[in-house]
MARTI-37636 format. One record per atom (N, C-alpha, C): residue number from 1; atom name; x, y, z. Coordinates in steps of 0.2 Angstrom, whole numbers, plus 2048, in hexadecimal, padded with zeros to 3 digits. Example, Ala and Ser with C-alpha at 12.3 -4.5 7.8 and 13.67 -1.06 7.14 Angstrom:
BEGIN
   num   atome    c1    c2    c3
     1       N   842   7E4   827
     1      CA   83E   7EA   827
     1       C   842   7F0   827
     2       N   840   7F5   823
     2      CA   844   7FB   824
     2       C   840   800   827
//
This chain:
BEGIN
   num   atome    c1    c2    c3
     1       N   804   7FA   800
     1      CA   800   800   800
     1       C   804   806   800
     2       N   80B   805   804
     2      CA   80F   80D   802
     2       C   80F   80F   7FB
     3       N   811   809   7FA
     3      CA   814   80B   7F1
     3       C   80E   80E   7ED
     4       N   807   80A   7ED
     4      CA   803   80F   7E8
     4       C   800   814   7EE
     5       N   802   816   7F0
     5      CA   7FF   81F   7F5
     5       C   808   822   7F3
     6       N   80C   821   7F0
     6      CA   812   825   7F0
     6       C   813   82B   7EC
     7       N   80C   82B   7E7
     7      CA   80B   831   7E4
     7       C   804   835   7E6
     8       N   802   834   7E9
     8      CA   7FC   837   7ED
     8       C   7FC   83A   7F1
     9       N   7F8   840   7F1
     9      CA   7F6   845   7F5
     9       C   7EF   846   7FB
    10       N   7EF   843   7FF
    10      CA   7E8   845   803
    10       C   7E8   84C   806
    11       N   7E0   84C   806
    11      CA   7DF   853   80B
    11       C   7DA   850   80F
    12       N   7DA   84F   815
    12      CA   7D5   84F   81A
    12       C   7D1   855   81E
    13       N   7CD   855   81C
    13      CA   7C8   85B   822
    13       C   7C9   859   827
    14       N   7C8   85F   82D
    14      CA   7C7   85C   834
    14       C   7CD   859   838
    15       N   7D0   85A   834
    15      CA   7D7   856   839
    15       C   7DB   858   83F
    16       N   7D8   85D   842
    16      CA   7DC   85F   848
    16       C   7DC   859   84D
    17       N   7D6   855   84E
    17      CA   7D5   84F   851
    17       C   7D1   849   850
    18       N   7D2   845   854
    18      CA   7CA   841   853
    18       C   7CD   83B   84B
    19       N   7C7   839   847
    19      CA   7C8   834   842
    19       C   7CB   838   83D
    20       N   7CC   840   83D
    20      CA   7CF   845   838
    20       C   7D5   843   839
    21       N   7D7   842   840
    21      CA   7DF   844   83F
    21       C   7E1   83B   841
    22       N   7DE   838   841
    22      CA   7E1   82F   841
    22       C   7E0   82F   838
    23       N   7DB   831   835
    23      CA   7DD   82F   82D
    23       C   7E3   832   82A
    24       N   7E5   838   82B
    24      CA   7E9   83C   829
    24       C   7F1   837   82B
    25       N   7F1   836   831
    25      CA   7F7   831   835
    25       C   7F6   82A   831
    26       N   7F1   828   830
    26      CA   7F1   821   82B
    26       C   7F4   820   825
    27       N   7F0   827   822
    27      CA   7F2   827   819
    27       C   7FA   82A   818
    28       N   7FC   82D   821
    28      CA   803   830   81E
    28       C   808   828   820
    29       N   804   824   823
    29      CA   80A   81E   825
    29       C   809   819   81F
    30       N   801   81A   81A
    30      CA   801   815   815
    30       C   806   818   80F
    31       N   80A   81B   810
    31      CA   80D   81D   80B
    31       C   80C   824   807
    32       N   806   827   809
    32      CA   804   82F   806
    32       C   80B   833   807
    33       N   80D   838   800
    33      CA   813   83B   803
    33       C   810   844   804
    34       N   80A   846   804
    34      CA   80A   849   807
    34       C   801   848   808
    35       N   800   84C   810
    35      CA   7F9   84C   812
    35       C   7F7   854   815
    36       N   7F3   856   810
    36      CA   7F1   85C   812
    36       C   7EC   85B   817
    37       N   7EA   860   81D
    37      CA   7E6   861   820
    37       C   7E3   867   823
    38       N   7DB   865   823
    38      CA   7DA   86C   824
    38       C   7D6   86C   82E
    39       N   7D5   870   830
    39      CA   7D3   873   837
    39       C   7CE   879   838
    40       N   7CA   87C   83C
    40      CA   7C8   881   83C
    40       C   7CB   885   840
    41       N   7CA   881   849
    41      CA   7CA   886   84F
    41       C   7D2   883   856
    42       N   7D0   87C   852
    42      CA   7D7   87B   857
    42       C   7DD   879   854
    43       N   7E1   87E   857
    43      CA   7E5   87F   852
    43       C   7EC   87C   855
    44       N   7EC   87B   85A
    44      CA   7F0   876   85F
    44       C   7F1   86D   85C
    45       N   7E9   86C   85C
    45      CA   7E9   865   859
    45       C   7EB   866   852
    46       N   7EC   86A   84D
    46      CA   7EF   867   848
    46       C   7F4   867   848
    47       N   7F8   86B   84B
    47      CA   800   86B   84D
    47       C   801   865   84F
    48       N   7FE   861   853
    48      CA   7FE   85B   858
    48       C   7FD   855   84E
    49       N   7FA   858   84D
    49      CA   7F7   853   844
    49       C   7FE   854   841
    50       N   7FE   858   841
    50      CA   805   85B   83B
    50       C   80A   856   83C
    51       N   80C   857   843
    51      CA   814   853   844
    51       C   812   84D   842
    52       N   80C   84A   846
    52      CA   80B   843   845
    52       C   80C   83F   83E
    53       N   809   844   839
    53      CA   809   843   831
    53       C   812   842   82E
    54       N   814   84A   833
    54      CA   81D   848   831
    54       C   820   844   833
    55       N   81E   83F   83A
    55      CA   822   83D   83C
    55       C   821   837   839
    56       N   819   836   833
    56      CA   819   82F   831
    56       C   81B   82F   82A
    57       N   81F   834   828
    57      CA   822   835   821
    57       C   81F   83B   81D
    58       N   81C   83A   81C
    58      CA   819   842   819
    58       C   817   848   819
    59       N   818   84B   815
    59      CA   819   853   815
    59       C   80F   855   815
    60       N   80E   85B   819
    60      CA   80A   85E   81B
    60       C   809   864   81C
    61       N   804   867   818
    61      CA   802   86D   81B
    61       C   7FA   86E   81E
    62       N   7FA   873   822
    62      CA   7F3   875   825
    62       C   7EE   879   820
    63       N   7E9   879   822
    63      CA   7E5   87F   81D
    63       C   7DE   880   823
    64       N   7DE   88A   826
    64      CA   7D7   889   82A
    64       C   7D1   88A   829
    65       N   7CA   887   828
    65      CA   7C3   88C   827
    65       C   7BF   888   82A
    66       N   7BB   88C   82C
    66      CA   7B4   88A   830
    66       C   7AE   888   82A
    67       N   7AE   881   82A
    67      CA   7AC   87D   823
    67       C   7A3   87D   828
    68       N   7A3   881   82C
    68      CA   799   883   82D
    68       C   799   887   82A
    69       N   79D   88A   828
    69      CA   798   892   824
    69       C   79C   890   81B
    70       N   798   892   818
    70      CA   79A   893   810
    70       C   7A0   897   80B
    71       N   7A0   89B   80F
    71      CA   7A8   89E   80F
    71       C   7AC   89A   811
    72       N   7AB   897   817
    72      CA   7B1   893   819
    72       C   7B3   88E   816
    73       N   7AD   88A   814
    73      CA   7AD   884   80D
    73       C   7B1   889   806
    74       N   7B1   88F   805
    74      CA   7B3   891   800
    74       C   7BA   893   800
    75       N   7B9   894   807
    75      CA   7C3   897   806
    75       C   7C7   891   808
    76       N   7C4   88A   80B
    76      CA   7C9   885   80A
    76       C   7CB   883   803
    77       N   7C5   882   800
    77      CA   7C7   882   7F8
    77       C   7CE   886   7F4
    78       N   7CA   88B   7F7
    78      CA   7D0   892   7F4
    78       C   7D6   891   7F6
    79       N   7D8   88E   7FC
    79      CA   7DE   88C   7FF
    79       C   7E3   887   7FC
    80       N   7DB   880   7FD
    80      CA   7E1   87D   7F9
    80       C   7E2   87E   7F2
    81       N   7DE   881   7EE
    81      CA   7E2   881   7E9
    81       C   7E6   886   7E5
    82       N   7E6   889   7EC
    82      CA   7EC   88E   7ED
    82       C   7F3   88C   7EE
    83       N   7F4   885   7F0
    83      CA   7F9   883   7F3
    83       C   7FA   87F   7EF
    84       N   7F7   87B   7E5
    84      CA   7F9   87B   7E2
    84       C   7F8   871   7E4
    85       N   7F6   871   7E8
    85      CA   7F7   869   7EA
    85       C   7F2   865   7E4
    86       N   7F2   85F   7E1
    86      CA   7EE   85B   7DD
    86       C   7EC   855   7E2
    87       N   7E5   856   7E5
    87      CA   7E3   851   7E8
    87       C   7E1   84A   7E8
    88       N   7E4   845   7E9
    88      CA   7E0   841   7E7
    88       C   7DA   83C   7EB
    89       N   7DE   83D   7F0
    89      CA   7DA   83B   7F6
    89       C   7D6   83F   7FA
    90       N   7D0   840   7FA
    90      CA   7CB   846   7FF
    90       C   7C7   83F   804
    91       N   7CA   843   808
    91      CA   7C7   83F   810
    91       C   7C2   847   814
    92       N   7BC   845   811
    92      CA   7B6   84B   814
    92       C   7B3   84B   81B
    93       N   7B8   84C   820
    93      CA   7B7   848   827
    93       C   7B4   84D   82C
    94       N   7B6   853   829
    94      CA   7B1   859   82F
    94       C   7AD   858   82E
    95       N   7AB   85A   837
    95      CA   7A1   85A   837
    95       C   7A3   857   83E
    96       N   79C   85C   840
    96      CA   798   85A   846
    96       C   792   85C   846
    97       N   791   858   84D
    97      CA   788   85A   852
    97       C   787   862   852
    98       N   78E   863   853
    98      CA   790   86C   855
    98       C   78A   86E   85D
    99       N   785   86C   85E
    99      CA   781   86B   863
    99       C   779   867   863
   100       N   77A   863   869
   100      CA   773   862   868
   100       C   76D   867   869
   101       N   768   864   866
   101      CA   763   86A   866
   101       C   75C   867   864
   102       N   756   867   867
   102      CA   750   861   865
   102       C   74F   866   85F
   103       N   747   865   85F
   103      CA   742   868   857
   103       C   743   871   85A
   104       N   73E   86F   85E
   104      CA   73D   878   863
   104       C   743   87B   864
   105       N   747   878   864
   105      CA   74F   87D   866
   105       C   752   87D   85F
   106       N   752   87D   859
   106      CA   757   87A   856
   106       C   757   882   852
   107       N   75C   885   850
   107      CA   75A   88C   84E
   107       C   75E   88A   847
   108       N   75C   88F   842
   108      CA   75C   88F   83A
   108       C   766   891   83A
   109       N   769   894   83F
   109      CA   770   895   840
   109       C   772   88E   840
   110       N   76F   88B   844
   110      CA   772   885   847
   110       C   771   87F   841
   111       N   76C   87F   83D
   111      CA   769   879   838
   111       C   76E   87B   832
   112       N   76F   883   832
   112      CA   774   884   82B
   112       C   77E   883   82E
   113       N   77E   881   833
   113      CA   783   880   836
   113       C   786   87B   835
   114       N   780   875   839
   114      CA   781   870   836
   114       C   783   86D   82F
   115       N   77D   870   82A
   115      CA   77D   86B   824
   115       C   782   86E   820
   116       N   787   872   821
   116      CA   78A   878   81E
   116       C   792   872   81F
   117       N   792   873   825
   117      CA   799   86D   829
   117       C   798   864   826
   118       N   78F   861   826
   118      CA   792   85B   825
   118       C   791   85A   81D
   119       N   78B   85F   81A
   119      CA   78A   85E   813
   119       C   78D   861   80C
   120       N   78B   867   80F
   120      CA   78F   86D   809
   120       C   796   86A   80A
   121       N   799   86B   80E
   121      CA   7A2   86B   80E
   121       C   7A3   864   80C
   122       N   7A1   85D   80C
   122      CA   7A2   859   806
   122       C   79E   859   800
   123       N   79A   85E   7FE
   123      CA   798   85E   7F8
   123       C   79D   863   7F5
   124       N   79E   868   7F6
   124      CA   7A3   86D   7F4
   124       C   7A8   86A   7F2
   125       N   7AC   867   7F8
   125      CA   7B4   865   7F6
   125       C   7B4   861   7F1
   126       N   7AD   85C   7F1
   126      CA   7AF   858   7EC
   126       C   7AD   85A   7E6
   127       N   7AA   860   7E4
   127      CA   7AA   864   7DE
   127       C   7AE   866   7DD
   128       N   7B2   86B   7E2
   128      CA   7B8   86C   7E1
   128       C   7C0   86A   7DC
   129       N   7BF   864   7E0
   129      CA   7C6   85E   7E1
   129       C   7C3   85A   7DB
   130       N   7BC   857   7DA
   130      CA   7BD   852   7D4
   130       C   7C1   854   7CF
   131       N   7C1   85B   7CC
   131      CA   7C2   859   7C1
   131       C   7C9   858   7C4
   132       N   7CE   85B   7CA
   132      CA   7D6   859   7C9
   132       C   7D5   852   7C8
   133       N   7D1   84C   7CC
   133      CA   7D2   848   7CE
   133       C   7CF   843   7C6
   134       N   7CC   845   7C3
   134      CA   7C9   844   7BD
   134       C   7CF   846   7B8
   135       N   7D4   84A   7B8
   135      CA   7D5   84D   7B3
   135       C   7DC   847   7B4
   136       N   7DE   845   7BB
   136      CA   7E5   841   7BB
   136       C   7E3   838   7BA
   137       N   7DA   835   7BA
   137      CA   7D8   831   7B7
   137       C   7DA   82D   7BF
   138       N   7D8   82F   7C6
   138      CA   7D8   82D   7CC
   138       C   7D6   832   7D2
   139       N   7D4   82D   7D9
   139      CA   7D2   830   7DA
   139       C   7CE   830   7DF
   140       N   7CC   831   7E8
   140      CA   7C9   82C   7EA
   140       C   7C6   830   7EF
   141       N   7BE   831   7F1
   141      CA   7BC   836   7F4
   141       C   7B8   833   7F9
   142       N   7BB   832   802
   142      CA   7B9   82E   807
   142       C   7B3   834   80B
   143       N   7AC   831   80C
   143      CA   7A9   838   80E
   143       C   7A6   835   816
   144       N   7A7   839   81A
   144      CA   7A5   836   821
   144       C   79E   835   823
   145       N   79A   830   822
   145      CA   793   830   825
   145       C   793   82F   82E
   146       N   78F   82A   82F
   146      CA   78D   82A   838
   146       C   787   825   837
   147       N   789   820   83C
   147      CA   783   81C   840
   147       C   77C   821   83F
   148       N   77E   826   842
   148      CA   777   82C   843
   148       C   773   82A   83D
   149       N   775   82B   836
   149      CA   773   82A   831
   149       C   76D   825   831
   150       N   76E   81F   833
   150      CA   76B   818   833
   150       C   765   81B   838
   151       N   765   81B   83F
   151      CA   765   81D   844
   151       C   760   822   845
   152       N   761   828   842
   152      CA   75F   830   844
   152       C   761   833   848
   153       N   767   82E   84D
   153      CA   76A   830   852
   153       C   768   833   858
   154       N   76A   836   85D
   154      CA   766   835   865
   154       C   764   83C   865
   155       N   763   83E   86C
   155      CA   75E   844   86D
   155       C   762   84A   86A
   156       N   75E   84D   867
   156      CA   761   853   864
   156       C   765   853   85D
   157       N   766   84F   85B
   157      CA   76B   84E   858
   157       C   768   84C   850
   158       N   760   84C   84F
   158      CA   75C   84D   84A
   158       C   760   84F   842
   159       N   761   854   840
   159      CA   765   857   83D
   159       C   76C   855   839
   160       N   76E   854   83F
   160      CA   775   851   83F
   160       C   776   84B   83A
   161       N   770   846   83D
   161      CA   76F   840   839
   161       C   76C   83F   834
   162       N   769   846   831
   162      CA   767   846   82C
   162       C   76C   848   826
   163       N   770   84D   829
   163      CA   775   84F   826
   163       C   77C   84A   823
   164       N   77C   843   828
   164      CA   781   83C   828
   164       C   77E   83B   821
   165       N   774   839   822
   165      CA   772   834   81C
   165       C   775   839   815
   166       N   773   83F   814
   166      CA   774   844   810
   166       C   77D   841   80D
   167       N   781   841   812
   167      CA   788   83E   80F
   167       C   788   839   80C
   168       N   783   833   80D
   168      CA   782   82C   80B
   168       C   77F   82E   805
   169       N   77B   832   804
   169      CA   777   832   7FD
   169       C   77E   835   7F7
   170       N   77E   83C   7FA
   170      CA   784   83F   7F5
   170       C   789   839   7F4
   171       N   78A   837   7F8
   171      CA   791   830   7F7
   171       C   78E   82C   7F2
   172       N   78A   82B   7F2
   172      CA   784   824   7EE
   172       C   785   828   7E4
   173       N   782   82E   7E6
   173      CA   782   833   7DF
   173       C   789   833   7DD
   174       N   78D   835   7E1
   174      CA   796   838   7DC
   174       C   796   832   7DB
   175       N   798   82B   7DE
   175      CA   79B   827   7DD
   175       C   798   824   7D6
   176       N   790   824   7D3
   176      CA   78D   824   7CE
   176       C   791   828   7C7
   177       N   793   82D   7C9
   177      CA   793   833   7C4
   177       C   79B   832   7C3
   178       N   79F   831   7C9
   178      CA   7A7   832   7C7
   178       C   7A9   82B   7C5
   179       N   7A7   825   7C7
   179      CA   7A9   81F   7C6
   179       C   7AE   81C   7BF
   180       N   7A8   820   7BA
   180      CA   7AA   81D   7B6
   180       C   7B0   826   7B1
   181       N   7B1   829   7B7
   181      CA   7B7   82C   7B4
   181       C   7BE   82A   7B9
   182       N   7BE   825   7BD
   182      CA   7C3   824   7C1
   182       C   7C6   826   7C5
   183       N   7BE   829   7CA
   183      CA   7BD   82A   7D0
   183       C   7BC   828   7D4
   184       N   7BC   823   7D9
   184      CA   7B7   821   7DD
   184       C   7B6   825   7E5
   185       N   7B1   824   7E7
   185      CA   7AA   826   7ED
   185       C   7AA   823   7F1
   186       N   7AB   823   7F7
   186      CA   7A9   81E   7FC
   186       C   7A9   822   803
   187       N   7A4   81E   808
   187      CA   7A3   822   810
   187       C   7A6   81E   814
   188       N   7A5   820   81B
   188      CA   7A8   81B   81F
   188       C   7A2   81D   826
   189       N   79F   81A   829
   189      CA   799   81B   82C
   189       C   79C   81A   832
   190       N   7A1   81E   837
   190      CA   7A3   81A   83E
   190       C   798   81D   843
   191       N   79B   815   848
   191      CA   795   815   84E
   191       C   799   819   853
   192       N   799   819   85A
   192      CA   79A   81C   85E
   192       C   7A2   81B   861
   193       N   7A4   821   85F
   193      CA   7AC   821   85E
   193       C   7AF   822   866
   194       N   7B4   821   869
   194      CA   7B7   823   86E
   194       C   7BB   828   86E
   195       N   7B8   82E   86D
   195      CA   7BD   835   86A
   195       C   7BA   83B   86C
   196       N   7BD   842   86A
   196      CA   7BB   848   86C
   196       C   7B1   849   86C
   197       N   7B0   849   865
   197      CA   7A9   848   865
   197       C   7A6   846   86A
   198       N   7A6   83E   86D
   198      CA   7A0   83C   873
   198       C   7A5   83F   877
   199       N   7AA   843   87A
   199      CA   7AB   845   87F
   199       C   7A8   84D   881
   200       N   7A6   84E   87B
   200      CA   7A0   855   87A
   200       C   79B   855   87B
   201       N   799   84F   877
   201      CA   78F   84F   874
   201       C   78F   848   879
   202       N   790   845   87B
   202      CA   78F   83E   87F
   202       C   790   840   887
   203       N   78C   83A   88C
   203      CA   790   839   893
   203       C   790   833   892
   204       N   794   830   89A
   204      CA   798   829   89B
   204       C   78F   825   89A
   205       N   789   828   89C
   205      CA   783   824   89C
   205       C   781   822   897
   206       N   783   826   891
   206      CA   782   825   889
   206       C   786   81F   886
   207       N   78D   820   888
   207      CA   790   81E   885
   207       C   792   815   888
   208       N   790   814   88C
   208      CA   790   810   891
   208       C   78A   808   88F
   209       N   785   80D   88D
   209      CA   77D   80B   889
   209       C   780   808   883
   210       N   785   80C   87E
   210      CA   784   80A   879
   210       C   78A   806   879
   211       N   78F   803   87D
   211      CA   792   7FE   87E
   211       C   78F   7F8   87F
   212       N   78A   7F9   884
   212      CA   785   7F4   886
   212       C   781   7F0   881
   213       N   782   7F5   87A
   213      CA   77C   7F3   876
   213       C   781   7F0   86E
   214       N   788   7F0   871
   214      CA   78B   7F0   86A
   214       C   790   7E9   86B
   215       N   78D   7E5   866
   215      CA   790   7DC   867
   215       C   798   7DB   868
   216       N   79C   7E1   864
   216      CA   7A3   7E1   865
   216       C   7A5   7E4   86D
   217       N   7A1   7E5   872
   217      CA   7A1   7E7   878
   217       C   7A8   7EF   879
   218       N   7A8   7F0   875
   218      CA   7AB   7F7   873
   218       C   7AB   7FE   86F
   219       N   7AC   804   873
   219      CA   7AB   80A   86B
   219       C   7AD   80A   869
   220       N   7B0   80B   861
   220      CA   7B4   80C   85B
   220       C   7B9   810   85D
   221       N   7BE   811   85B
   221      CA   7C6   814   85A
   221       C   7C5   818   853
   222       N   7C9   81F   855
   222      CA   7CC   823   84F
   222       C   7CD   81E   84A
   223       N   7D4   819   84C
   223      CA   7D7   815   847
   223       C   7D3   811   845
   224       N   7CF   80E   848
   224      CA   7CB   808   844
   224       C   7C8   80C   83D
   225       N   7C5   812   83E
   225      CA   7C0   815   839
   225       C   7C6   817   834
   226       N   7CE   81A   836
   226      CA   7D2   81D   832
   226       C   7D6   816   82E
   227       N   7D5   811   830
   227      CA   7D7   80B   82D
   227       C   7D3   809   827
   228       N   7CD   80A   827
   228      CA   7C7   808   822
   228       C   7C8   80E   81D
   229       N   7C8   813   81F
   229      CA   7CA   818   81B
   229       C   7D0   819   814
   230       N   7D5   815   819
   230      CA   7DC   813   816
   230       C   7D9   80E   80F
   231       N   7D6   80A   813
   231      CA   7D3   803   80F
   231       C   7D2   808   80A
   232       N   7CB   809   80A
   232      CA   7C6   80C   803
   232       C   7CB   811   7FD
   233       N   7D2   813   801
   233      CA   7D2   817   7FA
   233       C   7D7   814   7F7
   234       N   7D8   80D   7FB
   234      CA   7DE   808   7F8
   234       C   7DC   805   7F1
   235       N   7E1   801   7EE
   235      CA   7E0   800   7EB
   235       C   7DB   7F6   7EB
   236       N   7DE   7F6   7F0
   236      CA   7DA   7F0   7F1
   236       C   7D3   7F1   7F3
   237       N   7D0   7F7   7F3
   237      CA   7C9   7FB   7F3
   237       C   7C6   7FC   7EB
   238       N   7CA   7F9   7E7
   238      CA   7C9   7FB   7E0
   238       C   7C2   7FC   7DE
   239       N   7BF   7F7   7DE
   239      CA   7B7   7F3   7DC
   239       C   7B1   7F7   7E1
   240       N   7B3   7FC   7E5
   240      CA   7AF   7FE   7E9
   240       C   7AC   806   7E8
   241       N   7A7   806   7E7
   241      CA   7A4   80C   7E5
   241       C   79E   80F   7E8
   242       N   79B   814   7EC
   242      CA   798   818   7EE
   242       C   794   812   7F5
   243       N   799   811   7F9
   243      CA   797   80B   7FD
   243       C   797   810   807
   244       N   792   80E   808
   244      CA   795   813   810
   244       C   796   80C   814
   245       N   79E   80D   817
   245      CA   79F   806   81C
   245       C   79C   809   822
   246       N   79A   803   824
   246      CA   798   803   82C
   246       C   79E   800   832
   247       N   79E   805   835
   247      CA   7A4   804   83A
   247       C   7A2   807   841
   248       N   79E   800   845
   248      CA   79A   801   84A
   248       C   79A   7FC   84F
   249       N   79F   7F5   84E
   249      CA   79E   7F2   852
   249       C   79B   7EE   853
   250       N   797   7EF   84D
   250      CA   78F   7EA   84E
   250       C   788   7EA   851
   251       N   789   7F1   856
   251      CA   785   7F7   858
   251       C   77E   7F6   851
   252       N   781   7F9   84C
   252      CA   77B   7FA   846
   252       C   77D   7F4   83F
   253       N   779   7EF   83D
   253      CA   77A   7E9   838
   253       C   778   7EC   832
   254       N   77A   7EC   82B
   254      CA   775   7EE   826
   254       C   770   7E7   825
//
């Protein structure tokens, strides 16, 4: 796997932590020789991403925007291809809850918020980033869905999991449209991850529930998700097209 990533360039969204910054440290140990990454607010953890990537061989640069608002989405764009990088690998991993909030609380700030972070910013990039990727005849576009998706996901979090299925559908559409230009599209669905997120939007009674409920008696890792990820844009992923993996422990069965 290093040898065919030795001319490849990723950019991962989201990477200052969490499954952003274990993909980014995967693709740069599977051989990628450079992995761009992008952040919005913490700017600490990317530094903490950055080394990791150099200390796994390859070169790195940062890029920051707040992928809620539309500008934000537009001046990542502008960045990277400011910096002249030809992508071939796009890992679309931003995205949050950003808060929970039922039907009566949910404000029109809050619903453009969300679907700005989990939907527009992979539909954008990958408008963006296809025709290079089309133009070099390769090309692999990982989009991050969510359990919640299946699910509708727990209190408050309505929206959220509307926004997941919305990645599953667009994944389903591009991998139709680009396939047969030598692009492929694919998701990765993780369930209840042991990371910064439940350590925000979760308590120990939450997460404790969904151990209880999940046959591998464990919640998911960074790495596990950032390993599948690796998979899919591999070449031994070759035959695989607009597929969302479910990476949940068994928690949710198709």
């Amino acid at each position: 796997m290093a040898n065919e990533f030795q001319d490849r360039t990723a950019l991962v969204t989201g990477a200052s932590r969490g499954i952003g910054r274990a993909a980014a440290i995967a693709l740069a140990r599977a051989g990628a020789p450079k992995v761009l990454v992008h952040y919005n607010s913490h700017a600490a953890g990317i530094e903490e991403t950055m080394a990791a990537v150099r200390e796994a061989g390859a070169e790195t640069s940062a890029f920051q925007a707040d992928l809620a608002k539309v500008e934000g989405i537009h001046s990542l764009i502008a960045l990277v291809k400011a910096s002249g990088a030809a992508v071939d690998l796009l890992v679309n991993n931003a995205g949050s809850l950003v808060k929970r909030a039922r039907l009566a609380e949910y404000t029109d700030e809050l619903y453009d918020d969300v679907m700005n972070l989990n939907v527009r910013s992979t539909w954008l990039l990958s408008q963006a980033l296809a025709p290079g990727m089309i133009e070099r005849g390769r090309g692999c576009i990982i989009n991050l869905s969510s359990i919640a998706a299946r699910n509708g996901g727990g209190p408050g979090a309505t929206i959220y999991a509307a926004s997941k299925a919305a990645v599953a559908a667009i994944t389903k559409g591009l991998a139709k449209e680009l396939a047969p230009k030598g692009v492929r599209v694919n998701a990765v669905s993780p369930g209840t991850v042991d990371n910064d997120f439940h350590v925000k939007f979760s308590n120990r009674q939450i997460l404790d529930s969904v151990i209880a409920q999940t046959p591998a008696g464990t919640l998911g890792t960074n790495e596990e998700v950032a390993d599948t990820i690796v998979f899919l844009c591999s070449h031994a992923a070759r035959y695989i097209h607009g597929q969302t993996i479910e990476i949940n422990g068994g928690m949710f069965m198709v």
